[in-house]
PAZAVEX-36288 format. One record per atom (N, C-alpha, C): x, y, z; residue in one letter. Coordinates in steps of 0.02 Angstrom, whole numbers, plus 50000, padded with zeros to 5 digits. Layout:
<sites>
XYZa...
</sites>
This chain:
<sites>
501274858949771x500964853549808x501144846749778x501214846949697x501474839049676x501964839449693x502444844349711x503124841949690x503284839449768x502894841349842x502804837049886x502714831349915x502194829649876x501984822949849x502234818449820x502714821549784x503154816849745x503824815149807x504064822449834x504604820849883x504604817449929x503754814549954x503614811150010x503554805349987x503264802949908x503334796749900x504254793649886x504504800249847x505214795549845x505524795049915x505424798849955x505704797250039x505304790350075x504614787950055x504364781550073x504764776650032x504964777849979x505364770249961x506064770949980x506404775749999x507044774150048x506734770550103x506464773150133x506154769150197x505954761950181x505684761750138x505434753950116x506204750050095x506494752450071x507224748350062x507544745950135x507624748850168x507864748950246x507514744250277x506994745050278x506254742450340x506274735050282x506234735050236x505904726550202x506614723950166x507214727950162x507544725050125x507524724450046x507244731950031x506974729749938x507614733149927x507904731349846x508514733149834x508194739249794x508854746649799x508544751449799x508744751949707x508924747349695x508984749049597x508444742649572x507824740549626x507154738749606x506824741149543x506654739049476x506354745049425x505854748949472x505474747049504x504824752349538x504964758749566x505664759049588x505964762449639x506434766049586x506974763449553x507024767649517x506604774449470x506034769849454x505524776749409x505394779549459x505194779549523x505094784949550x505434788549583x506084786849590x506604791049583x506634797049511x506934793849472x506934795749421x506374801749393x505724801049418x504954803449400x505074809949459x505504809749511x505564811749564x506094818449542x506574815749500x507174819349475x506884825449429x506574820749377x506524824349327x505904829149357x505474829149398x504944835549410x505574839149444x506014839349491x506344844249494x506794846849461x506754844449402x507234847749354x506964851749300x506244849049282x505904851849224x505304857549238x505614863649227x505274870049241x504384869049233x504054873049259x503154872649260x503294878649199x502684876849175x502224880849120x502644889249150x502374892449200x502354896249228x503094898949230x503354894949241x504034896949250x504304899049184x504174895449143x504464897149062x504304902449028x503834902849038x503404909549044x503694916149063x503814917549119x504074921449163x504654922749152x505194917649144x506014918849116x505914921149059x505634920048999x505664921648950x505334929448937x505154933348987x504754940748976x505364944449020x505644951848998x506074955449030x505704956749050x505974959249130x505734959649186x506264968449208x505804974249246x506244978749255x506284977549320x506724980549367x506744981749423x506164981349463x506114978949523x505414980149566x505204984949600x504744987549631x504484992549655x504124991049703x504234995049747x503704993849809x502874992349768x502374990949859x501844990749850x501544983149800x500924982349806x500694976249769x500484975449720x500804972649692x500904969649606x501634974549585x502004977149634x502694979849608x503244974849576x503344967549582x503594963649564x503424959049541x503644956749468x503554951449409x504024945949395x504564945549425x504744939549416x504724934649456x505034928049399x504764922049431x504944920049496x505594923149515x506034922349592x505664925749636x505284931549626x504764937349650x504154931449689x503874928449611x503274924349621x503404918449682x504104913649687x504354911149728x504414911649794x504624918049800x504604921449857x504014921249899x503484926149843x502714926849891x502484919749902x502414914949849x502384908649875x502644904149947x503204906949954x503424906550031x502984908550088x502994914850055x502714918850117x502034914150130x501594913050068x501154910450085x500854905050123x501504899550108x501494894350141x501654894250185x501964899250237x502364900950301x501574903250330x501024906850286x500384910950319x499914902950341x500014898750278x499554892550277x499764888350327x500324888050371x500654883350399x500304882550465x500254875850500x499974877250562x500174882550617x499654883350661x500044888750713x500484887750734x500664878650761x501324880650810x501914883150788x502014883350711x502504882350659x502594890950635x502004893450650x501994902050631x502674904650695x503214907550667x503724910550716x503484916950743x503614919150815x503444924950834x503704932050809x503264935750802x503324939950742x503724946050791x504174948650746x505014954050777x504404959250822x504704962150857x504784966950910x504854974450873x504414974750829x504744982250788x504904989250819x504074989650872x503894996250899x504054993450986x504354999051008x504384997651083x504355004351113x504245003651161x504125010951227x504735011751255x505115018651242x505715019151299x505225024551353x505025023451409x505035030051459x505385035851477x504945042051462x505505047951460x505475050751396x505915057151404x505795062651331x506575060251296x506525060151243x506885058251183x507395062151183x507235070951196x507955075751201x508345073351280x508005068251308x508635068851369x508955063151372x508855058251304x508945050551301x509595052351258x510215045051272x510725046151215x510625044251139x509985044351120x509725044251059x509995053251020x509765057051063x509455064951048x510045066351023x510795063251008x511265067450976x511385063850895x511055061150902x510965052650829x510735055450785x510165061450792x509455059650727x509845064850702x509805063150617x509885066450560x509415071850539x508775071650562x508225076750551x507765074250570x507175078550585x506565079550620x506145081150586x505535077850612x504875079250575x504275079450607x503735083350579x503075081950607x502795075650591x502805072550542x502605065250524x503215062350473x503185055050475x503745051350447x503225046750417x503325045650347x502685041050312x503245035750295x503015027350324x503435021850303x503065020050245x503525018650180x502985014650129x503015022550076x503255021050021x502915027849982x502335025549902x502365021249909x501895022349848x501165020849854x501005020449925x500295024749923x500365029049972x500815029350001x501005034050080x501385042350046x501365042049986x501405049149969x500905051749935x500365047849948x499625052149941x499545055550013x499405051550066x499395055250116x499855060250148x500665060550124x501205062650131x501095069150106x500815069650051x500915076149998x500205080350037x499485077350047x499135080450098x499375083150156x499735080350183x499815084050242x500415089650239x500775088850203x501425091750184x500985099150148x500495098750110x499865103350097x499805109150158x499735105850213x499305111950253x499945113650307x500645111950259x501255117150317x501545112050359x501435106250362x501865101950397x502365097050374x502695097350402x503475094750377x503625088350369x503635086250338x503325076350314x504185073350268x504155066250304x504795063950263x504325056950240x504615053150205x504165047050180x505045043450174x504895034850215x505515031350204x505285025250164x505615023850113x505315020250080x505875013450048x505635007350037x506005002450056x506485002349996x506275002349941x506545001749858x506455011249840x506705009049761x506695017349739x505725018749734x505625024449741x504815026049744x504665029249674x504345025449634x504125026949611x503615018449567x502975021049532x502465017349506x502715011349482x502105006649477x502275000349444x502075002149384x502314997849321x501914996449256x501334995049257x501044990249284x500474988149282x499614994949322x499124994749276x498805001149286x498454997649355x498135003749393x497695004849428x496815004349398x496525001249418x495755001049374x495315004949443x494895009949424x494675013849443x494125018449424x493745021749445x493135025749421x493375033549448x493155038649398x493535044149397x493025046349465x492455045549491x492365048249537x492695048249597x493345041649606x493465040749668x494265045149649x494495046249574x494935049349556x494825057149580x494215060349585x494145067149588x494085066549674x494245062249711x494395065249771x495185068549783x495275065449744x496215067849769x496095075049741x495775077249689x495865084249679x495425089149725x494835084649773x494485086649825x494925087249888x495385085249889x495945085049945x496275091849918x496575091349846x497125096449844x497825096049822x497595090349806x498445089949809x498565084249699x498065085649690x498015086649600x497495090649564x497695092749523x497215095849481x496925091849419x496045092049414x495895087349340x496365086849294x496915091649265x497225091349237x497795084449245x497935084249282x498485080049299x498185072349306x497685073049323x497395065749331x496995062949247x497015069449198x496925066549126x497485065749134x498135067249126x498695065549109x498985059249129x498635057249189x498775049849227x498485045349194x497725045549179x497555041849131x497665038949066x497875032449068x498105029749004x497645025248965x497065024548991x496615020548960x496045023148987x495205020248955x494545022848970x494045019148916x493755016548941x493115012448918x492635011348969x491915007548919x491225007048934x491045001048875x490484997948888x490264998248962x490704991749011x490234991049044x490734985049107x490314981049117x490484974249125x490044966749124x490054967349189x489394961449218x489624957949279x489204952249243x489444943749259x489044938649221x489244932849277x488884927749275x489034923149318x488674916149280x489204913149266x489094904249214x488594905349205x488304908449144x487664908649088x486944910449125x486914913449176x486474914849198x486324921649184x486814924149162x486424932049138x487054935449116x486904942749088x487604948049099x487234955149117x487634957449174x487314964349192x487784967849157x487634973449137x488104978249115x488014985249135x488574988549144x488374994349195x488944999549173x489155005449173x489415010049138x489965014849201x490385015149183x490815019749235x490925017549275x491165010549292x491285008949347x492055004649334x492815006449391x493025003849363x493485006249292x493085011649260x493195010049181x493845012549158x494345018649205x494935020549186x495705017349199x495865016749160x496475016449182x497105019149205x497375020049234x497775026349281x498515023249274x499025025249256x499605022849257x500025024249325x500125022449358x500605021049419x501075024549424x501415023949361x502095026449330x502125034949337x501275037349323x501345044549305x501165048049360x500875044249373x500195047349451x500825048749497x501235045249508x501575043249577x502095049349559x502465047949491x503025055649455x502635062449501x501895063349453x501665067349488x501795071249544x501315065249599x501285065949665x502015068849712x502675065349681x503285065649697x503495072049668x503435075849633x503445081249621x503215086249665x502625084649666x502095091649709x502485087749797x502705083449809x502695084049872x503485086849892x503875085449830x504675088849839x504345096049866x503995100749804x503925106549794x503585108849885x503275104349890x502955107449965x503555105750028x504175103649996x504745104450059x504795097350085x504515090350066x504645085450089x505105082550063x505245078150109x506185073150088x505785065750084x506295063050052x506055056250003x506865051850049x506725046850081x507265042850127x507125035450042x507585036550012x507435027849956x507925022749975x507855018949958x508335011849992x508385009850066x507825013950092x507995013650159x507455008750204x507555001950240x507074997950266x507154999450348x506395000250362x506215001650436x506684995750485x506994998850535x507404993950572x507144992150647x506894998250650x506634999750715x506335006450726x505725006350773x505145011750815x505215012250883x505635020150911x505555017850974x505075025850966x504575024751035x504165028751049x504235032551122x504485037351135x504595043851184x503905046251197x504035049351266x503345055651280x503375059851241x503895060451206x503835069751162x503885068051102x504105061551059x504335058850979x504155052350986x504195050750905x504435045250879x504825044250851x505415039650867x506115039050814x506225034650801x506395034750715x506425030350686x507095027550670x507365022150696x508175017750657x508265014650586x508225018350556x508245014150489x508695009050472x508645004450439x509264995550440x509965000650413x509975006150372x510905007850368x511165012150439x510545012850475x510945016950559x510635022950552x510085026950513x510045033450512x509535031550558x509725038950600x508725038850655x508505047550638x508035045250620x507435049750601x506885052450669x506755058750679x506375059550749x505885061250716x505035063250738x504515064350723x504005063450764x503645069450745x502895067850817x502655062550811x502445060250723x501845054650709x502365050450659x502125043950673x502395039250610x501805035650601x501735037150529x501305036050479x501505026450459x501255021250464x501575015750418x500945013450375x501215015550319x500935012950256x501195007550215x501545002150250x501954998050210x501354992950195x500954992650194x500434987350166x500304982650211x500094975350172x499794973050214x500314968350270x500974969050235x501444963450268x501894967950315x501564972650337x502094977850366x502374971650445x502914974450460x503134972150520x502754974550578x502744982150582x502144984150622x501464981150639x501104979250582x500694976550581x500664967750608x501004965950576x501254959150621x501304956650696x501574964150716x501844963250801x501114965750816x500814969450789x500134973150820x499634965350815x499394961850770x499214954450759x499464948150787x500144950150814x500504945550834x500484937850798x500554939850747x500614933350698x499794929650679x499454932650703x498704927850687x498754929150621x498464922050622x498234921350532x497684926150505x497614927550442x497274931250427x496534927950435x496034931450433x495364928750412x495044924550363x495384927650304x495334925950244x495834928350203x495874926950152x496584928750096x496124929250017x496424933249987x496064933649899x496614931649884x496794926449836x497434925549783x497194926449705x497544932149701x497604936549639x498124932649574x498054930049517x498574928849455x498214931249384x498784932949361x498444935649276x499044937449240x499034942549203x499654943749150x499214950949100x499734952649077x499534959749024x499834956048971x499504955548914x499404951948862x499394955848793x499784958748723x499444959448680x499254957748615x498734958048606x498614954348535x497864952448543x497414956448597x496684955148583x496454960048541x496014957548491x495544960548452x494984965148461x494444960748506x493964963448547x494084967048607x494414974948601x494444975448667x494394985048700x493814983448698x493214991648704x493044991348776x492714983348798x492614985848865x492794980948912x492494978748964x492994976849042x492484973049068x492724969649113x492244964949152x492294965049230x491944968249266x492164970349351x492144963349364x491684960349356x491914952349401x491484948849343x491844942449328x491464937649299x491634929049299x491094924749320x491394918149309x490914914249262x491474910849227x491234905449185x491154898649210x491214897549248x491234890349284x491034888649358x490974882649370x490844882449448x491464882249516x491194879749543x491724877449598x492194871849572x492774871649582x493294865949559x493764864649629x494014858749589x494734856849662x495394857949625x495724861049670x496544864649650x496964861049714x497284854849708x497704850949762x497224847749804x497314851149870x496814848249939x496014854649929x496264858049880x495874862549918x495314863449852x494774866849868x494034869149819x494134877749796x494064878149753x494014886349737x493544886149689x493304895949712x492864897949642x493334902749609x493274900049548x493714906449516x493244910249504x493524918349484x493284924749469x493734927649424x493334932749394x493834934649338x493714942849322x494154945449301x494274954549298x494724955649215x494374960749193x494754960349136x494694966249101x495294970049092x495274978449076x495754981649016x495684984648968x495934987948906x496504989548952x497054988248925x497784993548958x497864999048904x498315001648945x498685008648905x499035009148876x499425001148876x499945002448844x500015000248758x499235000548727x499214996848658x498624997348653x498194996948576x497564996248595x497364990048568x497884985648589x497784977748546x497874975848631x497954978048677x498394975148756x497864977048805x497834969848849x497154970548905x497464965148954x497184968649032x497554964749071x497024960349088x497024955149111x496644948949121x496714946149196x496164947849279x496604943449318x496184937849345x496304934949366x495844928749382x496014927849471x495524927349506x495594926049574x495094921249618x495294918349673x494894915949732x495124919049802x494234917949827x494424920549910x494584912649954x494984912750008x495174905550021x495244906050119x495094901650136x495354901150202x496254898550198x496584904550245x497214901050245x497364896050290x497554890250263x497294881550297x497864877950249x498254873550296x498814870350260x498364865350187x498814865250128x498504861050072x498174867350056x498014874050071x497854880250013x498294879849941x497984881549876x498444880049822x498834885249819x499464886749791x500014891449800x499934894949723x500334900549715x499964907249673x500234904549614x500664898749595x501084895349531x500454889049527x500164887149573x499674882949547x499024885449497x498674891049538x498554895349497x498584896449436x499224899349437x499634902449373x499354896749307x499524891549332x499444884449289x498754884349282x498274885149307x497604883749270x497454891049248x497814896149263x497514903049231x497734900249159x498414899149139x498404897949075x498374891549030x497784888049078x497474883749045x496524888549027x496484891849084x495724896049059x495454900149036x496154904549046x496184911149018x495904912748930x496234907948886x496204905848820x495144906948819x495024900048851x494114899548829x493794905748873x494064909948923x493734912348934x493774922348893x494184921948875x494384927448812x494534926448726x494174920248731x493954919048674x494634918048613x495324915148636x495714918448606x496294912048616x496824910448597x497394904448586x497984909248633x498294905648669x498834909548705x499444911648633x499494906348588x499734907548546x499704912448485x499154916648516x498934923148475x499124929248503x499604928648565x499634932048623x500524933148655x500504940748652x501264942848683x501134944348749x501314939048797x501334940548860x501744946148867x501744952648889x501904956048917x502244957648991x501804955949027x502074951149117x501734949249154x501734945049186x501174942049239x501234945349296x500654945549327x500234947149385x500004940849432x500214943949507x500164939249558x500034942749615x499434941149667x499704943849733x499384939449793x499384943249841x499024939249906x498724946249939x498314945349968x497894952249991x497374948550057x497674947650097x497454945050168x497104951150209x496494948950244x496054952650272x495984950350334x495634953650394x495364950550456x494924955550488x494414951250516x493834954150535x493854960650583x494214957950616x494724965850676x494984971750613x494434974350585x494734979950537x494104985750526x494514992950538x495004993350532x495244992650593x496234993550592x496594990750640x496754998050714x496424998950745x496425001450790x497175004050796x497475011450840x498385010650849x498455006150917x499045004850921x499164998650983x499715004451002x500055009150987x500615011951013x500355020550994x500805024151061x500655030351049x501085031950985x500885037450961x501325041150894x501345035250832x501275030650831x501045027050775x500335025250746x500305026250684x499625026450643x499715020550574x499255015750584x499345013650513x498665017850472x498925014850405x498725019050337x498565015250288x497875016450264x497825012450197x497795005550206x498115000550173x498054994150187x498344991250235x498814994050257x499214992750337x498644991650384x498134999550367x497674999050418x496894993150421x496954989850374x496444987250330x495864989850337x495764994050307x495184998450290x494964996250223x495164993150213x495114989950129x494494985550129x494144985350078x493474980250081x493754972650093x493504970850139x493874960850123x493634956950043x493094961249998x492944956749938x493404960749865x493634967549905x494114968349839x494954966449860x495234968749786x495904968149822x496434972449791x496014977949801x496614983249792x496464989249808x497044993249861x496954996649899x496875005049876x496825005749827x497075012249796x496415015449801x495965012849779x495305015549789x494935016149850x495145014049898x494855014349962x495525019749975x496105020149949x496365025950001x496075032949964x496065032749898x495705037549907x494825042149924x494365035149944x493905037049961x493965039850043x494625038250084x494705040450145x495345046550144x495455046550084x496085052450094x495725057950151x495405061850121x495185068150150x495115068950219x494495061550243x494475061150329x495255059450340x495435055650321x496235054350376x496605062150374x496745065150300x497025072050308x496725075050370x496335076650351x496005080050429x496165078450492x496025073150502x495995071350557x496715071450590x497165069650535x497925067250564x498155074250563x498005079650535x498205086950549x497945088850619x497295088450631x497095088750696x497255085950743x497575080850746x497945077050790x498545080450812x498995079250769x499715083450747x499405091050804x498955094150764x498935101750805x498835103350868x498445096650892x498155097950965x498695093950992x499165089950971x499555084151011x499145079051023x498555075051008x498245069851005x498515064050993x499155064351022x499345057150991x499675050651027x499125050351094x499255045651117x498585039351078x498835032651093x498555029251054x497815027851050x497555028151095x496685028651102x496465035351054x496795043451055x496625047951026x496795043650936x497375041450929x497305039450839x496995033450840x496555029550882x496065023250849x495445026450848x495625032450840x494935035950841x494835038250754x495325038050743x495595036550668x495475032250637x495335026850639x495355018450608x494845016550654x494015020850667x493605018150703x493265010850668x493075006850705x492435002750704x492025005950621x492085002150565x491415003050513x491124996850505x490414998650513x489784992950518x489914990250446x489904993750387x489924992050328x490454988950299x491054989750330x491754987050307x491484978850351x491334978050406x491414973150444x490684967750401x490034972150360x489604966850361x489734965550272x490374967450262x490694964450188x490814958750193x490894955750260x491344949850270x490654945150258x490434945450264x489834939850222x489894937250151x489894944450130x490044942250053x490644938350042x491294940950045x491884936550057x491644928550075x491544929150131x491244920550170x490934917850101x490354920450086x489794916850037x490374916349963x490844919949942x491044918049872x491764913249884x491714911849960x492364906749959x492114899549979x492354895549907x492214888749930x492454885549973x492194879250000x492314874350035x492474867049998x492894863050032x493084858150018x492374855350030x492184853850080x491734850050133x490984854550121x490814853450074x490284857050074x489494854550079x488874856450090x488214852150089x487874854950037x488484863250002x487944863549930x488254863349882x487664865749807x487884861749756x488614867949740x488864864349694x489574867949654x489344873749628x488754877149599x488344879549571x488124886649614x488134886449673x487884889949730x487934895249715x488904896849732x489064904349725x488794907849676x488834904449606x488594907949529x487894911949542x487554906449572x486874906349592x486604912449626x487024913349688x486724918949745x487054924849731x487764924949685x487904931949675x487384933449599x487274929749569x486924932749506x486134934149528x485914932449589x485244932649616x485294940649641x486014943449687x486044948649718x486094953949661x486564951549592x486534957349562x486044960749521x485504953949512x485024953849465x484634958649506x484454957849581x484164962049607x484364970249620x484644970649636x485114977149634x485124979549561x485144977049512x485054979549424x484274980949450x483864978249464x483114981249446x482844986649485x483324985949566x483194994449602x483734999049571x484024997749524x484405003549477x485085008949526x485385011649483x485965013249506x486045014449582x485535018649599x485755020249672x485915014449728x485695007949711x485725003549745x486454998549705x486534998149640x486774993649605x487634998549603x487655003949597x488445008149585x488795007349660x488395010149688x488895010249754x489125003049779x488674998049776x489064991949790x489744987949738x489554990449660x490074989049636x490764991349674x490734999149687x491125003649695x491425001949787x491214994849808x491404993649868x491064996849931x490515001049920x490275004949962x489454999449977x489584998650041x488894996550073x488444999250098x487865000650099x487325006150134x486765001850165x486555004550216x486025001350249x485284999950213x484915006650176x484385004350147x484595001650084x485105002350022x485044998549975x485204989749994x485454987850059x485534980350066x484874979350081x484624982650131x484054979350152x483444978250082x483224984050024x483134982149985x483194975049932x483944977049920x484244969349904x484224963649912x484204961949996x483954956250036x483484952750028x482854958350034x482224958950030x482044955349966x482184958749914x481944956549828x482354949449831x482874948449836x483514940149835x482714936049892x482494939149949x482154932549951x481424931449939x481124937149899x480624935049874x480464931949810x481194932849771x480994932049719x481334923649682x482054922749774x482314917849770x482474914249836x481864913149867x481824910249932x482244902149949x482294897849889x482634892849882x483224895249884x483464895649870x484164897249904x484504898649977x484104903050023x484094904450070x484354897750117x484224891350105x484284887550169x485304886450127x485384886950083x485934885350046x486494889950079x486054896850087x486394903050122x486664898450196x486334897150225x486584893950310x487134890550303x487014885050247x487664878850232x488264882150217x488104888150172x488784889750153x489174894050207x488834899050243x489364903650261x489204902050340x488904896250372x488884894150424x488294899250479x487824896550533x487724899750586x488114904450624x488614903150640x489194907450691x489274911850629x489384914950580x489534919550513x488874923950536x488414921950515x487674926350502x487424927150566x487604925050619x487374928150678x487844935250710x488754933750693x489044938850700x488704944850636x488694942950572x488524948750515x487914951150560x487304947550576x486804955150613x486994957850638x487084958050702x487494963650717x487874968450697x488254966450642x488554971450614x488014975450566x487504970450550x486934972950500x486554977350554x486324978850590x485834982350663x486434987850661x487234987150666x487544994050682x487454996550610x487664997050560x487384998650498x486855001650503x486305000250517x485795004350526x485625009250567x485975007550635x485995011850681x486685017950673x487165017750646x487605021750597x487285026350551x486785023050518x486425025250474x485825033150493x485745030350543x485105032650587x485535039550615x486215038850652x486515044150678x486825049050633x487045045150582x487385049450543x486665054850504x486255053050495x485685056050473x485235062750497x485165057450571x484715062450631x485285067450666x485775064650696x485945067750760x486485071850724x487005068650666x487525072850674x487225080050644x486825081350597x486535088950601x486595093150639x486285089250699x486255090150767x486985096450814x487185090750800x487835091350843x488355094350779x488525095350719x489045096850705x488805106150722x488365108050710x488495116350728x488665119150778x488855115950823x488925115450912x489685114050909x490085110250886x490695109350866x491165113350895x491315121550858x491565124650892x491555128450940x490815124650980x490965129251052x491245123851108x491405117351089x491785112051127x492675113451134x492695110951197x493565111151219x493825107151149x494495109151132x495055106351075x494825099651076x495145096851138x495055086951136x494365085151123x493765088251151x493025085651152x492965087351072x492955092551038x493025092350969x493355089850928x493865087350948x494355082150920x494045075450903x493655074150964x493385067250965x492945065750939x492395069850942x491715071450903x491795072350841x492315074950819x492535076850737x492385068350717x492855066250757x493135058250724x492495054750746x492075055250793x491225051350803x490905053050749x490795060050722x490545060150677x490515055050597x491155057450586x491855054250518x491305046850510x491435043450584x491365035050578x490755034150579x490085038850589x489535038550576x489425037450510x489475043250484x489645043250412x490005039850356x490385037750382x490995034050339x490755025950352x490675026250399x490485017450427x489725015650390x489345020650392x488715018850360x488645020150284x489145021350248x489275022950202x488965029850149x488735033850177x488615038850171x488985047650155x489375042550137x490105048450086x490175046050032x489845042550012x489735040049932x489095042549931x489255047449882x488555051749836x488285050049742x487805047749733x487895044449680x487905051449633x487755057949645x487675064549605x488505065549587x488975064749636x489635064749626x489965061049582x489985061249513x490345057049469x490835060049442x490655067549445x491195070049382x491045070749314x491445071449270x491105073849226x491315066949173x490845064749132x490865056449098x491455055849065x491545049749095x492285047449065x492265046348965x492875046448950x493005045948874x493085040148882x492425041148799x492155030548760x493025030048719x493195023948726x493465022348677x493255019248610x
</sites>
């Protein structure tokens, strides 16, 4: 943003030479030339930084790439997301409809091989890949770079780890072996108003690197093919397939295509048609070693209030976890939620006050400290989630599909709290032929609880233009957690853990305004009327989710198999979103067995 600022003032004094006649080797005009030169010549903090740490190859998925040309890049992207609408270009044509069966098209003598599902994206798309490839179906995964893990760990709670071995497709064994780190307990604190501390949440660390080896293993062994270097070119969709053109000319046929390419998929784009996101989290940090103190972790914490970064206001937040790779080495990330709005600060601006805060807020001199590599991302959300299919035989997955909470920002834990329903369901699909597009948005239904997250998001993202104090956010999230700490885990774990439930909010609510009714009118200013009139509603389906998944599906699931294929098909998936939407597949008895203290 300065270096804008600067380009627009040295372009006003050309203009001023022309228009008044000032001579352009004026001293005034020279320094800002000159002042003009030298910022584009003299590298940011950030940048020096970054050149100076080897960097390996990149890897799919988010946070797969660390360098500074990497960081450049997403910065683009970003400012291309921040840019006004008319200026957003219309987003490619990926998926299209040919009419007619595929064996009678001059495609049918092209494809290299056939499949029951084709997973785009592999490094979270061979979780679901290796499930389904599980129960006998023939699965290829195309994936853009070579597939396999990033360096940087996964932070996670082993309960949401013991679903994948509830699926099938790892054994406890293998997921100690994934684990490269493990501590207790876990902060949550907000600028001196308190510290909650809470145990198992969060607390492992999972290496990327091993999990994914793993996974790629067991899914060879079950007969699946791995497409690497290969970028999606094109989706055309038949009555009888889907075939895929990959950018070197190979076409791939298949009943279902799976796209798991995240959140920037092309698919996803044409399905959005370029709308801006809702909101955006911008993620920066670094793996660092040379801390002293470092036993346990901090799920969210801020030291400070609201500040201004360029045009724009942010709250920072902060995350901070033992790595695996040292027991002197902890990754550190610092983030804000932001409206994307031209003058948003870019992920190098960031970068620059992380390592101006990072230091007081870990107690520690950067100069005591081996950067290891920095961390950056963007993790854009929208209220239309999850994303319904727009095309027959295509399914998004995981964060493609945004099923993802809008207040976290990382998808790994939400895919595996949904592995199991999507396995299912997408086998049942596959078996009955369900796969025109209304049968798979039956897949990515409507959740009350994913949709009344978006409050929280709203309430922890500042405003430029605001009527409250700087102080607010600190204020109302340390009011929510304080309350939630005194109705004790069952109310206080599952929300860490991203999971929303109808009676522990209403609880929550309840105690936040008796015990902190001043605040409440602060609540209106910040996240606006039009916000909290859409969240009831979503708060009333929540409950009414709540209510069905409770009473009726009892009801109705023993009846199940005396329904036609499709009517059970559908009801399977009514059920799923009862349950799943009201959050009621998070069991707090389900932990597993206690993670190892360091």
């Amino acid at each position: 943003m300065m270096m804008m600022m600067q380009n627009y003032d040295y372009q006003i004094a050309i203009k001023n030479e022309v228009i008044f006649g000032c001579p352009f080797g004026a001293p005034s005009l020279q320094r800002k030339r000159r002042n003009y030169l030298n910022a584009q010549a003299s590298p940011s903090r950030t940048q020096r930084i970054m050149e100076n740490i080897a960097v390996s190859g990149e890897v799919g998925g988010a946070g797969g790439a660390y360098s500074y040309n990497a960081l450049k890049r997403l910065d683009q992207l970003w400012s291309s997301i921040c840019s006004p609408p008319t200026s957003i270009p219309e987003p490619q044509q990926v998926v299209s409809k040919v009419p007619g069966l595929f064996h009678d098209s001059d495609q049918a003598e092209k494809y290299v091989d056939t499949f029951d599902i084709v997973v785009c994206g592999g490094t979270l798309g061979i979780f679901i890949a290796t499930a389904l490839s599980s129960k006998g179906l023939r699965v290829g995964i195309v994936e853009r770079t070579i597939l396999k893990g990033r360096e940087q760990e996964w932070n996670i709670s082993r309960k949401e780890l013991l679903e994948l071995v509830e699926v099938g497709i790892l054994a406890e064994d293998d997921i100690d072996h994934a684990i490269s780190s493990s501590f207790n307990p876990n902060r949550c604190g907000f600028e001196g108003r308190g510290e909650i501390w809470v145990r198992d949440i969060l607390n492992l660390g999972v290496s990327p690197v091993k999990l994914i080896e793993i996974m790629r293993e067991r899914f060879n062994s079950l007969g699946g093919i791995i497409f690497e270097d290969c970028s999606v070119s094109r989706i055309c969709t038949y009555d009888d397939a889907a075939v895929l053109q990959l950018a070197d000319g190979k076409i791939l046929s298949s009943r279902l295509i799976i796209d798991a390419m995240g959140n920037f998929s092309p698919v996803v784009k044409q399905i959005r048609r370029g709308r801006k996101p809702d909101g955006v989290c911008l993620v920066v940090g670094s793996c660092c070693r040379g801390f002293k103190d470092n036993s346990t972790s901090d799920v969210i914490f801020s030291n400070a209030s609201v500040k201004s970064v360029g045009m724009s206001s942010v709250q920072y937040f902060w995350e901070a976890f033992p790595a695996g790779s040292g027991p002197l080495d902890r990754t550190t990330y610092m983030f804000t939620y932001v409206d994307p709005q031209p003058g948003c600060p870019k992920l190098e601006e960031l970068l620059e006050d992380y390592w101006d805060l990072m230091p007081k807020y870990q107690g520690t001199s950067l100069d005591n400290l081996d950067i290891l590599r920095v961390i950056y991302g963007i993790f854009p959300t929208y209220r239309e989630s999850p994303l319904p299919a727009a095309f027959d035989r295509v399914l998004q997955f995981g964060d493609a599909s945004g099923v993802q909470s809008p207040v976290s920002f990382g998808g790994f834990g939400s895919l595996t709290r949904h592995l199991g329903r999507l396995t299912m369901g997408i086998y049942e699909a596959i078996d009955g032929n369900f796969l025109d597009a209304n049968s798979l948005s039956l897949l990515n239904p409507y959740m009350p609880n994913l949709s009344a997250s978006w409050l929280f998001q709203r309430a922890m993202s500042a405003k430029k233009q605001s009527n409250v104090s700087p102080n607010f956010i600190n204020e109302l999230l340390y009011a929510n957690f304080e309350s939630m700490q005194k109705l004790g885990d069952p109310v206080l774990r599952p929300f860490l853990q991203d999971v929303i439930q109808f009676g522990p909010l209403v609880k929550t609510l309840g105690l936040v305004m008796l015990n902190r009714p001043q605040i409440i009118p602060s609540i209106f200013k910040q996240v606006g009327i039009p916000v909290l009139l859409e969240w009831s509603g979503h708060f009333f389906m929540l409950g009414y989710y709540t209510f069905l998944s409770t009473f009726f599906d009892p009801a109705i699931r023993p009846l199940l198999n005396t329904f036609p294929a499709k009517m059970k098909y559908e009801w399977r998936r009514r059920l799923d979103a009862w349950k799943y939407g009201a959050g009621l597949d998070y069991k707090l008895s389900n932990l597993g067995k206690d993670s190892r203290e360091e």
